[in-house]
C-alpha positions in Angstrom: 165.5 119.5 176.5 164.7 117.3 179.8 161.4 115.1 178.9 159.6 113.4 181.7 158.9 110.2 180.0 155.9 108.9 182.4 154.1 112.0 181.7 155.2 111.4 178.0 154.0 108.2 178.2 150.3 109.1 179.6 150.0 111.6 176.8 150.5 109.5 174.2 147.3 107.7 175.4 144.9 110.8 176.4 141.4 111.5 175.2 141.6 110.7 171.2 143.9 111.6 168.6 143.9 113.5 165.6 145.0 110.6 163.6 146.3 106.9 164.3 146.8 104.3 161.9 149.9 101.7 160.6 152.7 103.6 158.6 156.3 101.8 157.9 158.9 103.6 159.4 162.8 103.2 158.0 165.1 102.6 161.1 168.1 104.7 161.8 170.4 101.8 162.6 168.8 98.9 160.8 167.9 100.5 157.7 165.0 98.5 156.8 161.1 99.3 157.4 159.3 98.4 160.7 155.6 98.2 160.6 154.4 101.0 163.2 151.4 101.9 165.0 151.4 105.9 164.9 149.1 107.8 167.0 149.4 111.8 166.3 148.2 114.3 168.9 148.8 117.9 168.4 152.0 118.5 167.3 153.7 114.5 168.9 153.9 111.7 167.3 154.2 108.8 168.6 155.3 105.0 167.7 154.2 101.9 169.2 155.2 98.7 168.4 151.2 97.3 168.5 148.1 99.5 168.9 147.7 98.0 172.2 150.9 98.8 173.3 150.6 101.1 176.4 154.1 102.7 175.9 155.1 104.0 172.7 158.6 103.2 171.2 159.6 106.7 170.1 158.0 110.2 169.9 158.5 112.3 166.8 158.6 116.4 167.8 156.9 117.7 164.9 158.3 121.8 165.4 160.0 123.2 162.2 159.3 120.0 160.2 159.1 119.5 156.7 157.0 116.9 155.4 157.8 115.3 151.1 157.7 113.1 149.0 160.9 110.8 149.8 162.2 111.0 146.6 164.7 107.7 147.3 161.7 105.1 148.3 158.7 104.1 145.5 156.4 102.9 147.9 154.0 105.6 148.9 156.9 107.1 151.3 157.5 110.4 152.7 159.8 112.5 154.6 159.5 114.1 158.0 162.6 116.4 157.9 164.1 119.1 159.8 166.4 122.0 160.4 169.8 122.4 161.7 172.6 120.4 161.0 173.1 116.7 162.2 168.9 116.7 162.1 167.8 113.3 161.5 165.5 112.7 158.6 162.4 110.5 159.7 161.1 108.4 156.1 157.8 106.4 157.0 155.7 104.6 154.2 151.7 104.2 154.4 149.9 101.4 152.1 148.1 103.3 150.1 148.6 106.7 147.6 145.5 108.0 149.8 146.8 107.3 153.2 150.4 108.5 152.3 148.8 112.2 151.0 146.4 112.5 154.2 149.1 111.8 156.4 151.7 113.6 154.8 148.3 116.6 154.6 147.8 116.4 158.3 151.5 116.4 159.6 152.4 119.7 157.7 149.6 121.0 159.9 150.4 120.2 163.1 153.4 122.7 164.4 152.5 125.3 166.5 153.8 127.2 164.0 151.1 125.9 161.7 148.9 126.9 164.1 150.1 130.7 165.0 150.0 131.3 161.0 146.2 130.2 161.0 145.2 132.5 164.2 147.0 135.1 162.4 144.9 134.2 158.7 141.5 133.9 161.2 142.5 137.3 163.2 142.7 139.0 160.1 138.9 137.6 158.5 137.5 138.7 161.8 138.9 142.2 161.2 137.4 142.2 158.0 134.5 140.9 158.9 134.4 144.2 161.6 134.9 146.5 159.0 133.0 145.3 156.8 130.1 145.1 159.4 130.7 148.9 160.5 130.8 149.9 156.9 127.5 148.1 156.5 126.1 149.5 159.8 127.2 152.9 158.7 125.6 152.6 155.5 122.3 151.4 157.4 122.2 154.4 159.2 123.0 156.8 157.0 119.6 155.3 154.8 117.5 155.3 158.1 118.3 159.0 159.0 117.4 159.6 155.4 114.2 158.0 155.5 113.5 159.3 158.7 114.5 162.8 157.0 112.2 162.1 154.4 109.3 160.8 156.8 109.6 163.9 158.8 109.3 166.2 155.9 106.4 164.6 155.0 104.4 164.4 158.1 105.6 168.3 158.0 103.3 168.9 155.0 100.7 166.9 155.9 100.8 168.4 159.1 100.7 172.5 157.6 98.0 171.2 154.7 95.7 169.6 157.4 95.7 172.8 159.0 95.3 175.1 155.9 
């Protein structure tokens, strides 16, 4: 995939994000952790050396990703993996048990595919909520032709005693 990186760039810094904050991150090469400014925004995200930092160092594709407990780390760490052979395995480390579960919480919900399986969970409420409204509605009417039903029978008898 061909990424325009000035375009890449600018979107790393539009409008605000669904979550920023400091998280360690475990280098591929040098193996220890770098202190990172992460700045998530749909289903990117992106590392900068400082929150100031108009250019981010990498940008994590979040698609098909599974996000654990690192089970190899003891310092609230967690996993960003992925499918597919020869798929790197992001760890990254927050400085808290609290910060480590929302961002672990907020990452697993930020593929599109995430996001397709919620339309399709909403989709099928609102159908629901359709039926349940027409079986309702039904219901409704069915009671006010009754009463009307019963109103007319009445005014009826009122109607042929009056003129008795």
């Amino acid at each position: 995939m061909k990424i325009n990186g000035k375009h890449l760039c600018e979107l790393s810094t539009l409008g605000a994000p669904d979550k920023r904050g400091y998280l360690n991150k475990r280098g591929e090469v040098n193996r220890s952790f770098q202190r990172r400014w992460f700045v998530l925004r749909g289903n990117l995200l992106f590392y900068f050396q400082r929150p100031d930092d108009s250019e981010p160092t990498g940008v994590i594709v979040l698609e098909n990703c599974t996000v654990s407990l690192s089970e190899q780390e003891d310092r609230y760490a967690f996993e960003l993996s992925f499918r597919g052979s020869g798929s790197r395995t992001y760890v990254l480390a927050a400085d808290t048990h609290e910060e480590m579960e929302d961002w672990m919480r907020i990452l697993s919900r930020s593929s599109c595919g995430h996001l397709r399986m919620m339309i399709g969970v909403l989709q099928r409420q609102v159908a629901d909520l359709d039926e349940s409204t027409a079986t309702e509605s039904m219901a409704a009417t069915d009671d006010t032709s009754a009463r009307l039903t019963q109103t007319s029978a009445v005014s009826s008898s009122d109607l042929d005693s009056s003129t008795a």
